[in-house]
C-alpha positions as CSV (number, residue, x, y, z in Angstrom):
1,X,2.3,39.1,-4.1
2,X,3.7,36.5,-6.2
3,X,5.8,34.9,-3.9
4,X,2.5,34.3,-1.8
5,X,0.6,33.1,-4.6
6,X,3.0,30.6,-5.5
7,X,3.3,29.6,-1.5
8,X,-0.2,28.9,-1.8
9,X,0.0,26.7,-5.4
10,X,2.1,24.9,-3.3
11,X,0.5,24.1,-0.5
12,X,-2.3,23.3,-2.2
13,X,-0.8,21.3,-5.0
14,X,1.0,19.0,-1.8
15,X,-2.7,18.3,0.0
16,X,-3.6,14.6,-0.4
17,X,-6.1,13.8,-2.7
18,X,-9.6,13.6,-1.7
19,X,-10.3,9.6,-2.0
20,X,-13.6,10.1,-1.2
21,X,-14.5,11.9,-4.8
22,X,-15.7,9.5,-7.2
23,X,-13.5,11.3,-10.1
24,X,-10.7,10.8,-8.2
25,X,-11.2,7.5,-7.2
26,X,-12.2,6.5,-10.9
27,X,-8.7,8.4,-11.5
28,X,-6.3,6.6,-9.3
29,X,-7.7,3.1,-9.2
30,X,-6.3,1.5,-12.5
31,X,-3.2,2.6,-11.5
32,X,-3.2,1.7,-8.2
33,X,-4.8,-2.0,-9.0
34,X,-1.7,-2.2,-11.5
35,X,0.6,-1.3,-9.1
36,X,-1.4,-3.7,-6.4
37,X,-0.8,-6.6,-8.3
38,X,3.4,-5.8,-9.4
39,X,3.8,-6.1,-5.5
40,X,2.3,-8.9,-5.1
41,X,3.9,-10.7,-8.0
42,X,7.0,-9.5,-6.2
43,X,6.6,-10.2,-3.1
44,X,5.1,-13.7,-4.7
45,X,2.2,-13.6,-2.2
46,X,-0.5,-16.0,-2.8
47,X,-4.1,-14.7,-4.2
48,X,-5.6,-15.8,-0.8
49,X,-3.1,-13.4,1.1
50,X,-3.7,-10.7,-1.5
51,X,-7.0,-10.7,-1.0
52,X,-6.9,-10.0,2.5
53,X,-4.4,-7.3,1.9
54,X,-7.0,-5.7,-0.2
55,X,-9.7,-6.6,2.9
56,X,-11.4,-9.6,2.0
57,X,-12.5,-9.2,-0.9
58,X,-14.2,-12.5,-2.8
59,X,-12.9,-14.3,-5.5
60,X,-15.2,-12.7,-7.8
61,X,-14.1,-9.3,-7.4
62,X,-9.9,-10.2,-6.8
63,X,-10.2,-11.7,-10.4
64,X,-12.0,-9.1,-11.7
65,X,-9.4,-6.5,-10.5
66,X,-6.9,-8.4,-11.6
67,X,-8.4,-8.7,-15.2
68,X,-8.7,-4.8,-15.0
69,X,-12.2,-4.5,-14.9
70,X,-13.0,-2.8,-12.2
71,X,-12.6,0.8,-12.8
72,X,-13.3,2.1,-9.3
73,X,-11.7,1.0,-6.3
74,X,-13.6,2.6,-2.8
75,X,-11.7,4.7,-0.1
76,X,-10.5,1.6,1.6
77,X,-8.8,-0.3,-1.2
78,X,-7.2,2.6,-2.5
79,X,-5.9,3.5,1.3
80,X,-5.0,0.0,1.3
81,X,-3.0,0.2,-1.9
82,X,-1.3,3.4,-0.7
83,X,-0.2,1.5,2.6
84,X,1.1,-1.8,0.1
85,X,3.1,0.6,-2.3
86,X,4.3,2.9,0.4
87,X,5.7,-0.2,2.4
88,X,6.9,-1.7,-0.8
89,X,9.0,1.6,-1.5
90,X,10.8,1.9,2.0
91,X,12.0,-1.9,1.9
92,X,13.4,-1.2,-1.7
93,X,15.3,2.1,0.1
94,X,16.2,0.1,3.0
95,X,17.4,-3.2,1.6
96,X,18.3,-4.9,-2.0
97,X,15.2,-6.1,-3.8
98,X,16.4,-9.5,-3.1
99,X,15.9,-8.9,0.3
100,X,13.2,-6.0,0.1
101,X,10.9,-8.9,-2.0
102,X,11.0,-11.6,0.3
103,X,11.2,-9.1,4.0
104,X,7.4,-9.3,4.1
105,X,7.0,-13.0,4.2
106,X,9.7,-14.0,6.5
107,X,9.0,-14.4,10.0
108,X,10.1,-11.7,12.1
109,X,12.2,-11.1,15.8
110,X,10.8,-7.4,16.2
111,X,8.5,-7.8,19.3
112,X,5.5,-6.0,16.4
113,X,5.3,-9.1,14.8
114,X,6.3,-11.5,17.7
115,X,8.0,-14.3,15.6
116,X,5.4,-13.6,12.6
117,X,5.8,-12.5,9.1
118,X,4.9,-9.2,8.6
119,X,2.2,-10.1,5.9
120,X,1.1,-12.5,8.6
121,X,0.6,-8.8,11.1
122,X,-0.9,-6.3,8.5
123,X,-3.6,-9.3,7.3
124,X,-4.2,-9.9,11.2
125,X,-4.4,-6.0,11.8
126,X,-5.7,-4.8,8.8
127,X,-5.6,-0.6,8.0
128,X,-3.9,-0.1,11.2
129,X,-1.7,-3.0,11.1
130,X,-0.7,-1.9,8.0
131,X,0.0,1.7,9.0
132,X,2.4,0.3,11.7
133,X,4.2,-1.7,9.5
134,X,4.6,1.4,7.1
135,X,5.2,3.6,10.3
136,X,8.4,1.2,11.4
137,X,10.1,1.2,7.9
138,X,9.7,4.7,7.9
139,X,11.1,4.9,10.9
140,X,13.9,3.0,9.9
141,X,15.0,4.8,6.8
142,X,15.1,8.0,9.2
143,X,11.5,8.8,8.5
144,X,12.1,10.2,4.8
């Protein structure tokens, strides 16, 4: 009985949140925005670019989540986020940080990004664009 009950803690405890509740959101969004904007200072994109990472968003509300005072980010932002940090963390597996920093910006010979950069694709593509670019890093680290 034990070993089922802690089979089940488990599995539960390894679901994704659920971005869609308000507490959660109001509980991952200042870390996520902090993480957000360590990537992009990374990465050294501009504010325009990071913007449209984040889906358009206007000045306004950029330099208000950069301030910190926002304290809720909606389901798209934070899936966005997840997508930026999740890429981030393969190209620091796969190559040094020099390297890993300035991947994202350089153009690129993979047919995905057709002599773009891939901050160039996932802007262009948005969510799924993303996901893709996530999906072929993953891919090549073996898919850990």
């Amino acid at each position: 009985m034990a070993a089922l009950q802690n089979q089940v803690i488990g599995y539960v405890a390894n679901l994704p949140a659920d971005l869609s509740d308000k507490r959660t959101q109001e509980r991952l969004s200042p870390s996520a925005v902090k993480g957000f904007f360590e990537v992009v200072r990374l990465w050294k994109i501009r504010d325009e670019s990071a913007r449209e990472l984040l889906g358009g968003v206007s000045n306004g509300t950029f330099y208000k989540l950069k301030k910190g005072q926002v304290s809720r980010l909606d389901v798209d932002k934070l899936t966005r986020i997840s997508l930026v940090v999740g890429i981030f963390k393969a190209l620091n597996i796969l190559y040094s940080q020099r390297l890993a920093d300035a991947w994202i910006s350089r153009p690129n010979t993979n047919p995905m990004f057709r002599g773009d950069t891939p901050l160039a694709y996932m802007i262009k593509g948005a969510v799924p664009g993303m996901m893709r670019v996530r999906q072929l890093l993953d891919a090549r680290r073996g898919g850990r």
